[in-house]
C-alpha positions, 0 to 999 in steps of 0.5 A: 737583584732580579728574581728567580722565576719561582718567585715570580711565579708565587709574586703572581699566583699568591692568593693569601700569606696565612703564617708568614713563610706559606703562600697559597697561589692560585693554580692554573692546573691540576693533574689527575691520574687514576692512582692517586686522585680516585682516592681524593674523589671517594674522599670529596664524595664522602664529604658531599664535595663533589665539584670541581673549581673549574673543570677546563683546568683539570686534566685527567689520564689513565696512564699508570696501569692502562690497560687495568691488571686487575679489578682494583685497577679497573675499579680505580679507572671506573672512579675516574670516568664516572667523575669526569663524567660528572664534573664536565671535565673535556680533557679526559684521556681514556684508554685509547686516547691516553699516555704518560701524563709527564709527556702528554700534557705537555704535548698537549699544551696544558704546561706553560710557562709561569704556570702553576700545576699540582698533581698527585706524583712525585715526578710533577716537578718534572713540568718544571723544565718548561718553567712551570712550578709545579709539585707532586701532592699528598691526597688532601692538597690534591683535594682542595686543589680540585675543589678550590684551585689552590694550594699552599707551599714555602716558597722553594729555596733556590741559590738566588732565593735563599742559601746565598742572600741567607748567607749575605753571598752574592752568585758570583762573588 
């Protein structure tokens, strides 16, 4: 029986099985946006990780709150700037230059097929429309994906991968 592309995509990216029903893939990209990351940069910062694992797979976006409403989200906005700054991340969209990042990173190449992409938003998954896998993070996960490029997941069950084959189905019958 032929492979759904989740498991293509986790067949190809798999670095490590450490419990059996948990994959870690190498991630292709990481997504940052200044809601959720500058609290994942504070934390890296605090432990003395300021890196990251390859600053031409991370791309960065004001879009949530451009232009900022208040202190807290200009605040949030300087955390961003600053770290790109730091890291030499080239693919940084300040205000100006900016837009939502589930339209922009497409539109500008960062989504392709077979990829793998994590972000901390939920509507991540959305890049999976241009056969990405790709998932909204909790902050730790966004951590050690912007300092190691990788990220742990169960594989996705999907009516080829796991309900029917669990079931001894076959689609179709």
């Amino acid at each position: 029986m032929g492979k759904t592309i989740a498991e293509k995509i986790f067949e190809t990216h798999r670095v490590d099985e450490p419990f059996g029903d948990v994959s870690v893939l190498r991630l292709d990209r990481v997504f940052c946006h200044e809601i959720t990351t500058p609290t994942a940069i504070q934390d890296l910062v605090a432990r003395g990780k300021d890196r990251v694992f390859d600053p031409d797979k991370i791309k960065v976006v004001i879009d949530h709150v451009s232009p900022a409403k208040d202190s807290k989200t200009a605040l949030q906005g300087k955390i961003l700037r600053d770290w790109a700054r730091r890291n030499d991340i080239k693919d940084f969209f300040d205000i100006g230059r900016n837009g939502v990042c589930h339209a922009l990173f497409p539109e500008k190449g960062f989504v392709r097929p077979g990829f793998t992409i994590i972000m901390g938003d939920s509507h991540t998954c959305t890049h999976g429309a241009f056969g990405a896998f790709a998932a909204g993070v909790g902050t730790t996960d966004l951590e050690v994906g912007i300092l190691k490029g990788v990220c742990a997941f169960k594989p996705p069950q999907t009516s080829d991968s796991g309900i029917n084959r669990k079931r001894g189905n076959q689609p179709g019958h």
